[in-house]
N, C-alpha and C positions, 0 to 999 in steps of 0.2 A: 333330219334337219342338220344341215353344215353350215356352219356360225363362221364369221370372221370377227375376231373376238381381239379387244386394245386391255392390255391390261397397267394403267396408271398408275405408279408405283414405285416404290423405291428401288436402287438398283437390285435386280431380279439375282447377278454372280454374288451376291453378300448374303445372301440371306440362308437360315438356319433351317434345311430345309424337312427335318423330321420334327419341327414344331411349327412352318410359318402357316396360317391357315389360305394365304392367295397361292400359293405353292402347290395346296393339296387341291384348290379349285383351279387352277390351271391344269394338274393333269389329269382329271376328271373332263376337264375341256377336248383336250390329245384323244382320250379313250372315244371321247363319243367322234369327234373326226373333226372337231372344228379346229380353224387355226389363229396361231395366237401373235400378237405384236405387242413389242414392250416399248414403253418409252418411260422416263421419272416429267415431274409436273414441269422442272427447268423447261422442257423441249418441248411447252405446251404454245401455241401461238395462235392468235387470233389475225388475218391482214385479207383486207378489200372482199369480207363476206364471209369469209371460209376461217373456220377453227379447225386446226391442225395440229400434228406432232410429230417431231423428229425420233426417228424409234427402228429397232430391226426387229422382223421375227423372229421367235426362237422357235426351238423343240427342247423338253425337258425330260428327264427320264432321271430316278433316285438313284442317284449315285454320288456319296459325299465329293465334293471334288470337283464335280464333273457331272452337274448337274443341269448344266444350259448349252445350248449352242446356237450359237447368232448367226441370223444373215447380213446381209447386204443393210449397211443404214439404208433409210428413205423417208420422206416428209409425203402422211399422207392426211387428207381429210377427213374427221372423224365421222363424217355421217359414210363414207363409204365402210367404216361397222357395222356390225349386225349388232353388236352389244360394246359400250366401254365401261369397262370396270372402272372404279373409282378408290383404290385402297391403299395411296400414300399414307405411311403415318404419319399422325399431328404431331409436332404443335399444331393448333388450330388456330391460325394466324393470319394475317389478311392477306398471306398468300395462300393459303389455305381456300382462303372463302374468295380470292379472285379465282383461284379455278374452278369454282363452283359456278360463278358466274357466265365462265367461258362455256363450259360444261352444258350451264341451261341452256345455249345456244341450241346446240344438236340433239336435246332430248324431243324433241316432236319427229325428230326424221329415224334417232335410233336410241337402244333403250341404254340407258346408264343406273348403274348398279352401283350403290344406291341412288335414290332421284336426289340430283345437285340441289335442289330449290330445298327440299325438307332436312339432307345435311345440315346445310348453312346454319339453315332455321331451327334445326332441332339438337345442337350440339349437347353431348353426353351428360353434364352436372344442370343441363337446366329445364330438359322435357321432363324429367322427375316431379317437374313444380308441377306440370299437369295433372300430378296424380298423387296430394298433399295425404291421401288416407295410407296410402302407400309408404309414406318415406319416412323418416326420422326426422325430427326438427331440425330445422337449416333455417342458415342467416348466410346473405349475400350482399354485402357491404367493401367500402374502404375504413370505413372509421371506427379506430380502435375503441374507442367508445363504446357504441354498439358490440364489438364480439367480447368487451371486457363482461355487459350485461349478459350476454349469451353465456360465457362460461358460469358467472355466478349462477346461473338458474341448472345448468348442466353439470356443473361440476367438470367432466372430462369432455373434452371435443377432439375434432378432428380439422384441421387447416390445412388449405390444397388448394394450388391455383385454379381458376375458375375453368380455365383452356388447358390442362394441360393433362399429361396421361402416361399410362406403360408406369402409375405411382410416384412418380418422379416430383420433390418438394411437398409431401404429405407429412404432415406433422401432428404428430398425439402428443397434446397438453392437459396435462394435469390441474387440479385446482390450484397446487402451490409452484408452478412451472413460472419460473420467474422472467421468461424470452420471450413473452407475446409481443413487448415493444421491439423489440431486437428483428424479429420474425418479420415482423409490419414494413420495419422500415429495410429489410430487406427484399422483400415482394414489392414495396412503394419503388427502390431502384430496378426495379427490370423490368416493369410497365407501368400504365394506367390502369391497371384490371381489379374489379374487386376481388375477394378471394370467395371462395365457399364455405363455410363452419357447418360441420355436423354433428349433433351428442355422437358421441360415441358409444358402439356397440361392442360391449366385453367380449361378447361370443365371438367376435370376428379372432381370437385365438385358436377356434375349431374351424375357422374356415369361412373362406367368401365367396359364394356358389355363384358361378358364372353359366347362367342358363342360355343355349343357342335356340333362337326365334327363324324358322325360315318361313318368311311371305304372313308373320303374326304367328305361328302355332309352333309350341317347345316342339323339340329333339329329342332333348335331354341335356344334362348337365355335369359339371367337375366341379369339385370343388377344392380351390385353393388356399390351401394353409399354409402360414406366415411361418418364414422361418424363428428362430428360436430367439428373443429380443428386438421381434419386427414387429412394428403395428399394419405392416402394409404385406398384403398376401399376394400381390400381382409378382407373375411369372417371370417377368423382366427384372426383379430385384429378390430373387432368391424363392419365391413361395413356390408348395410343393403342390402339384393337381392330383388329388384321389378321386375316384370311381363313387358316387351317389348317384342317389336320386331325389326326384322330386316331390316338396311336401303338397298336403292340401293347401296349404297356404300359399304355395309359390304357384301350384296352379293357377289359384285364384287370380295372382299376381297377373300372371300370362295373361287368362281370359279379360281382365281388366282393361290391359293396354294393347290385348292382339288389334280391335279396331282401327285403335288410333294406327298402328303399323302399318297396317293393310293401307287404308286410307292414303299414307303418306309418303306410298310406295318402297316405305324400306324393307327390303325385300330380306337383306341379312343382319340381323342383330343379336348381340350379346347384353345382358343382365346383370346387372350385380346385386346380389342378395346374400345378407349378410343378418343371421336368427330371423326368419321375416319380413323383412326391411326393404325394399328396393332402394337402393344409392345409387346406381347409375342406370342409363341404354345407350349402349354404344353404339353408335351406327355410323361412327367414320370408316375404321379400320376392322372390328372385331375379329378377335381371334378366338380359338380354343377346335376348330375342329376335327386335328389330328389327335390330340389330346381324346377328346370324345370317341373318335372313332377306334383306338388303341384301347380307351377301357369297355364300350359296349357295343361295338361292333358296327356304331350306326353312322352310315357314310353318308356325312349331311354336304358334302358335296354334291354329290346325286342327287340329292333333294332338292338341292339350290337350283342346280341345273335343270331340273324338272320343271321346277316354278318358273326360270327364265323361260325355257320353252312353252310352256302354259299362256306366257303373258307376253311372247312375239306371236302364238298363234291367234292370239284373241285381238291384236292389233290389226 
């Protein structure tokens, strides 16, 4: 099967290519014979019927450096794909969720990875709620009020924009942590948004095991630990990924929510489990599969791709 494959995306010459995970899924794409067109979400355009994108194709091959080579720009119509990726990273912002919208245009004529409607709807800090047995106590408010009662009952929390990701504005407050006003009214100046508070899980010092789901069923998993005076273990701010595996509990975890996955068509998702815990599912951008595949050999790219072809043959 020979794919004509859009991959949406940040610019593809910047990116960090022995960690990025659509990096290791595009050459996985090369290998099997499909071909591939990039565009970022800017050169995304909807006019008189037709969703399109201004984009060239590349070919990639591992070489720091010298890792892309483009063709010809050209503006084509995304249902003439076989598959378009969807793996800009968030912010998850209402440009964000307008190209999801654009997106669900062309999912009946071609397939989009992840489905744009369950994106939207399912973003990473809040389909957790789905699954209260699962998570750690969480509060999701503006008012300071409310998280003042949350910490007293908690003691230590965790405060993190509600949209936001790659750790970025995650805060660990203590019970005598005198900034929660300060914090507030500086998340009140950068949007309307409430934030997210979670008790806080001590163990996240040994690590916040980021489990990879293709089509609902583990992989396997890394688990990330926080550098040395970090509360935050994500990879983009210093945490270090080691070689685990998976508990019975985080099993569990899987089996719990592989349904809802399936169902919702997210075909690629990451985990965050932290001492048994589930804190997040990532299903905008996830990452970790270079990562995985470097420590147990298992190339969930192939996997991924399997299941895309699985589910254009059953179409």
């Amino acid at each position: 099967m020979s794919l004509y494959v859009a991959l949406q995306m940040d610019p593809i010459e910047n990116i960090v290519i022995d960690a990025d995970s659509t990096f290791r899924i595009a050459l996985e794409a090369e290998a099997r014979g499909h071909r591939l067109f990039q565009y970022t979400v800017d050169r995304l355009s909807y006019r008189a019927g037709v969703v399109s994108a201004k984009g060239r194709p590349v070919t990639l091959r591992r070489e720091p450096g010298n890792h892309v080579a483009f063709g010809d720009w050209a503006t084509v119509a995304l249902t003439d794909f076989d598959v378009v990726w969807l793996r800009q990273d968030p912010p998850f912002d209402m440009g964000y969720i307008t190209s999801t919208l654009l997106l669900d245009r062309i999912s009946s004529d071609t397939l989009v990875v992840n489905d744009p409607f369950w994106v939207r709807n399912c973003p990473e800090k809040l389909m957790v709620l789905d699954f209260p047995e699962l998570t750690p106590e969480t509060l999701i408010t503006r008012d300071i009020v409310e998280i003042r009662e949350f910490r007293a009952q908690h003691g230590d929390i965790i405060v993190k924009p509600l949209y936001g990701n790659g750790g970025a504005g995650v805060f660990h407050l203590r019970p005598e942590d005198p900034n929660l006003s300060s914090l507030m009214e500086l998340f009140a100046g950068i949007n309307r948004e409430p934030v997210i508070a979670q008790r806080y899980l001590p163990q996240v010092v040994d690590g916040d095991k980021r489990i990879i789901l293709v089509d609902g069923e583990p992989i396997g998993a890394i688990n990330r630990v926080p550098a040395k005076g970090e509360a935050r273990s994500n990879m983009h701010v210093g945490g270090r990924p080691e070689k685990t595996e998976l508990t019975s509990r985080e099993r569990e975890i899987c089996q719990t929510i592989a349904p809802v996955l399936k169902e919702k068509g997210l075909l690629f998702t990451g985990i965050d489990v932290i001492d048994g815990w589930l804190t997040e599912i990532n299903v905008t951008s996830p990452t970790g599969l270079q990562e995985l595949e470097r420590f147990d050999g298992v190339n969930g790219a192939a996997l991924i791709w399997d299941a895309i072809e699985r589910r254009l043959s059953a179409r």
